[in-house]
C-alpha positions as CSV (number, residue, x, y, z in Angstrom):
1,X,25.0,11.1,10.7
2,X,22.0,8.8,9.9
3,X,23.3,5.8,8.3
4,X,19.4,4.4,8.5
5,X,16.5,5.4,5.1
6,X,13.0,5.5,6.1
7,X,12.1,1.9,4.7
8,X,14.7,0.0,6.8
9,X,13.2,1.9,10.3
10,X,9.2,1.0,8.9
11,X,10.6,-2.7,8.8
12,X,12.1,-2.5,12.2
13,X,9.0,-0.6,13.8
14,X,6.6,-3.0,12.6
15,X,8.7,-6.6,13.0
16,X,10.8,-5.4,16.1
17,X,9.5,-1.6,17.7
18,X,11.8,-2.8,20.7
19,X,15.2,-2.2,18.6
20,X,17.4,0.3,20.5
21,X,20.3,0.0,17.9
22,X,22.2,3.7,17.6
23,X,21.6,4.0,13.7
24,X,17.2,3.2,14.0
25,X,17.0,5.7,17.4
26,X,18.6,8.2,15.3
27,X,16.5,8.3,12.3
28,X,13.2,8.2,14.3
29,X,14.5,11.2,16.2
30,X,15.7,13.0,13.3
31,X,12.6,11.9,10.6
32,X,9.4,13.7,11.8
33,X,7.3,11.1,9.7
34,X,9.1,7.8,10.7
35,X,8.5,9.0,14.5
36,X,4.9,10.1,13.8
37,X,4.7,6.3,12.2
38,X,6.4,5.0,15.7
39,X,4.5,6.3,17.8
40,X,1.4,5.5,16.3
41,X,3.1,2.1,15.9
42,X,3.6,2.2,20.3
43,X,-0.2,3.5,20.8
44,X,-1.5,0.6,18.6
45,X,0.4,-1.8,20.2
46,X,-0.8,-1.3,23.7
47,X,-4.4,-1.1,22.6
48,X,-3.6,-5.0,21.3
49,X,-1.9,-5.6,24.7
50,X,-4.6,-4.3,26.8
51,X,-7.2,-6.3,24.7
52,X,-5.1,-9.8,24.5
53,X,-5.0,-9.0,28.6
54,X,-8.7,-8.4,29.3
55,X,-10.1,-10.7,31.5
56,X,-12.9,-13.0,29.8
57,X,-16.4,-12.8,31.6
58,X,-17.0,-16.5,33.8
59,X,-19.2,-18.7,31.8
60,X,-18.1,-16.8,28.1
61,X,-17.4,-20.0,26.8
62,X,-20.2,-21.8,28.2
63,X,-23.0,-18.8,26.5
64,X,-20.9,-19.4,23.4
65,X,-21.2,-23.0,23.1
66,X,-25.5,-22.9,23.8
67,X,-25.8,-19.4,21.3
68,X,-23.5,-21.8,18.4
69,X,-26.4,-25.0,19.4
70,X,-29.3,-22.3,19.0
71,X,-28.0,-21.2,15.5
72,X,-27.1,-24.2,14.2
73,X,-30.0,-25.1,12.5
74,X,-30.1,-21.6,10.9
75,X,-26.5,-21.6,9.5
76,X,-27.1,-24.9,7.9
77,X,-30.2,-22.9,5.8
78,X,-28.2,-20.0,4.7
79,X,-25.0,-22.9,4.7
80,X,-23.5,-20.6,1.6
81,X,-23.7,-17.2,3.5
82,X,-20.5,-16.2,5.8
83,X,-20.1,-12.4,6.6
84,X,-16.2,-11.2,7.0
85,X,-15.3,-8.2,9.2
86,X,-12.4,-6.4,8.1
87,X,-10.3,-4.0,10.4
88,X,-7.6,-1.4,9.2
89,X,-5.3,0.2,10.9
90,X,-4.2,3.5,8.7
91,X,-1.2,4.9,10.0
92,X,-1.4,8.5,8.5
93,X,1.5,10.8,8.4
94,X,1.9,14.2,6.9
95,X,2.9,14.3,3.2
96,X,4.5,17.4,1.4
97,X,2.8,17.2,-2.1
98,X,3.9,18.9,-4.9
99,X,1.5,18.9,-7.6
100,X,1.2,20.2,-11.2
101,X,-1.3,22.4,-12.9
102,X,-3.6,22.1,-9.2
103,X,-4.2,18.1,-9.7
104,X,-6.9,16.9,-6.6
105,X,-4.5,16.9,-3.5
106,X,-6.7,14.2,-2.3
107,X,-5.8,11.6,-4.8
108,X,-2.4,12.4,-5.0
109,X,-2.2,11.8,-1.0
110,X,-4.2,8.4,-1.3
111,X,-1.7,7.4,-3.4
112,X,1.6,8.4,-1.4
113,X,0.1,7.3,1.7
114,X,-0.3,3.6,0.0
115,X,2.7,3.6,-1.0
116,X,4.2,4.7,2.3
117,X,2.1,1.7,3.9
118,X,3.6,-1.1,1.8
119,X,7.0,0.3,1.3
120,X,8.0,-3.4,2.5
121,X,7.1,-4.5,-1.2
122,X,10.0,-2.8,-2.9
123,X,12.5,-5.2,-1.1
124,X,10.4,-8.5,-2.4
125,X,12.8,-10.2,-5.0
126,X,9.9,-12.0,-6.8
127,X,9.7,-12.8,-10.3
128,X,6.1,-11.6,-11.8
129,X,5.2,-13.2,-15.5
130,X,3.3,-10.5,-18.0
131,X,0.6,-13.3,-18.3
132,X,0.0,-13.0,-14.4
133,X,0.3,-9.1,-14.6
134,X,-1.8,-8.6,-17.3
135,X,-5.0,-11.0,-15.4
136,X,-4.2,-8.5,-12.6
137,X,-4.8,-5.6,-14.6
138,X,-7.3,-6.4,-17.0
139,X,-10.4,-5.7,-14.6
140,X,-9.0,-2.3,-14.9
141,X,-8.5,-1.7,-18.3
142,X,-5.2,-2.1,-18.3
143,X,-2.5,-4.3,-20.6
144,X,1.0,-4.1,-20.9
145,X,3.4,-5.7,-23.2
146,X,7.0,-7.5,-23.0
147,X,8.5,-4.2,-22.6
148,X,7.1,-3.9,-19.6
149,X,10.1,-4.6,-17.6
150,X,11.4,-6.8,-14.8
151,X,8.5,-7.3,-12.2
152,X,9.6,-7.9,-8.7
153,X,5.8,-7.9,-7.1
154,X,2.5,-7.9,-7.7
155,X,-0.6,-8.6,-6.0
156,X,-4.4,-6.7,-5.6
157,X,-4.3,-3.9,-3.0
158,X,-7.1,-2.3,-0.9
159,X,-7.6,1.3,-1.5
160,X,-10.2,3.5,0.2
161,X,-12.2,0.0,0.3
162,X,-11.6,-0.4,-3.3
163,X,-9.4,-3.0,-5.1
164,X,-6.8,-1.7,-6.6
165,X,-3.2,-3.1,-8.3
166,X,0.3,-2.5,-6.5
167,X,3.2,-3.9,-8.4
168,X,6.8,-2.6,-7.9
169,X,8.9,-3.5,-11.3
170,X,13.5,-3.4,-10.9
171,X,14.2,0.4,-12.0
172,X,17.4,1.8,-13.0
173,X,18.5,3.0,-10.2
174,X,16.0,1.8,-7.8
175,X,12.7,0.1,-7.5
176,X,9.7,1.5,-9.6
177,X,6.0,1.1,-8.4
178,X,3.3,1.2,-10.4
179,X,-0.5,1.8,-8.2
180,X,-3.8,1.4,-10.3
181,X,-6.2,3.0,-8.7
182,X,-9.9,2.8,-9.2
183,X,-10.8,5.9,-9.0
184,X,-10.9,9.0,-12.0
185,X,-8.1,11.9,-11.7
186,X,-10.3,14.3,-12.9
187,X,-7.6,16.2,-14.5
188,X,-6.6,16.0,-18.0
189,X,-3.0,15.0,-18.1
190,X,-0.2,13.9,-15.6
191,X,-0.1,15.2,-12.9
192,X,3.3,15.3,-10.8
193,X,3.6,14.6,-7.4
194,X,5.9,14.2,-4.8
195,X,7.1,14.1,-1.0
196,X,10.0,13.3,0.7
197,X,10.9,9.9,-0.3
198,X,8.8,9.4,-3.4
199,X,8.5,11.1,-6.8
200,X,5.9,10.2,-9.1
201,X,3.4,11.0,-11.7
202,X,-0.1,10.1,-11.5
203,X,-1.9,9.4,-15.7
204,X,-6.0,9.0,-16.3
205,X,-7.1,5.5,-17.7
206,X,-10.6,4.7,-19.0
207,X,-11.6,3.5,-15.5
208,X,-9.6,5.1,-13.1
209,X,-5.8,6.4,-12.7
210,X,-2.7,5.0,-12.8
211,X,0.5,6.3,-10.0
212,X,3.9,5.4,-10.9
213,X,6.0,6.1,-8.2
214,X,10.0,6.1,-7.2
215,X,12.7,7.3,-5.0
216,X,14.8,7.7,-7.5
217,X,14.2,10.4,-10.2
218,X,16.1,8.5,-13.2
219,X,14.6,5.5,-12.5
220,X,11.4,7.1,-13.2
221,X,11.6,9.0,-15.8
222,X,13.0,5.6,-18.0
223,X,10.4,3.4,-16.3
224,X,7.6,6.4,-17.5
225,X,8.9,6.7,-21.1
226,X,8.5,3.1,-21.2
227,X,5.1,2.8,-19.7
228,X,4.2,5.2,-22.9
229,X,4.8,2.6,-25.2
230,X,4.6,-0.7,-23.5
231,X,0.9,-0.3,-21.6
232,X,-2.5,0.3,-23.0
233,X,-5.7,0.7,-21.8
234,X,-8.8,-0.1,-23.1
235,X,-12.9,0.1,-22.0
């Protein structure tokens, strides 16, 4: 029997892929999207190995130090310009989707995927003020009030290369995560969704869409009747 859900083998595979414990071997073999995680997990980690054991060219550092002298002068001109690069590593897995009245599947599984990426948030045991919620949400045209509920995380989330909202509030039965995403449904009214761990609804704002999101069905339907009265939006 598999004493093991899929969020306790995501932790292992990305803090420890080396566990051999009886209960996380089982559930990889046995879950079709935790194994398609792991072994994605395995092939990433020997691309990092084989680049952290590349040999470095003679003289790299040497061409490095003369190129940083030649460009000095230049980076003190442009001193306030600094360029970032940013590198993502999407594990993607297969998602059953069941959707309502033919909702885009696409947003529906950009949503589920997010949520199957940071699935490590719903164990954070944080406490998350309405003041700093509501500064998180306001670029989206978004406000709740006090009825709100308990909020155990909260921070800004990159979506597609957009910023987006991911906070995960204490449910009934189980945590409840709430995704604004910057992007339109397209589709008037909610739209249900749902695979094998998550259930969830997906509602249009002004300026994009909003996802709540829960393994347990009780827990969202209270959190969603709530959200009806307890969060507006506005342009």
């Amino acid at each position: 029997m598999d004493d093991m859900n899929c969020l306790a083998a995501r932790r292992i595979i990305t803090t420890d892929i080396t566990d051999k414990s009886s209960a996380f071997v089982q559930h990889v073999a046995s879950c079709s999207t935790c194994k398609s995680f792991y072994e994605k997990q395995l092939k990433f980690n020997s691309v990092l190995k084989k680049a952290v054991d590349m040999d470095v060219p003679e003289g790299l550092a040497s061409r490095i130090l003369v190129e940083h002298n030649l460009n000095k002068k230049k980076q003190n001109a442009q001193k306030y310009r600094w360029s970032a690069i940013a590198a993502s590593v999407m594990l993607v897995f297969a998602v059953s989707i069941v959707t309502t009245f033919n909702a885009p599947p696409a947003i529906a599984g950009v949503i589920l995927e997010h949520a199957h990426d940071e699935l490590w948030v719903l164990e954070d045991k944080g406490h998350v003020t309405l003041e700093s919620l509501n500064q998180l949400l306001k670029p989206h045209g978004v406000k709740a009030d006090d009825n709100i509920g308990y909020a155990t995380h909260a921070g800004n989330c990159i979506i597609q290369g957009k910023v987006g909202v991911h906070i995960v509030f204490a449910g009934e039965n189980a945590p409840v995560t709430l995704i604004v995403f910057p992007e339109p449904l397209d589709h008037e009214g909610n739209v249900h969704i749902s695979d094998h761990f998550f259930k969830g609804v997906l509602m249009g704002t002004n300026q994009g869409t909003l996802a709540v999101l829960s393994e347990d069905e009780e827990s969202l339907k209270k959190f969603e009747a709530r959200l009806n009265t307890s969060l507006m939006t506005f342009i």
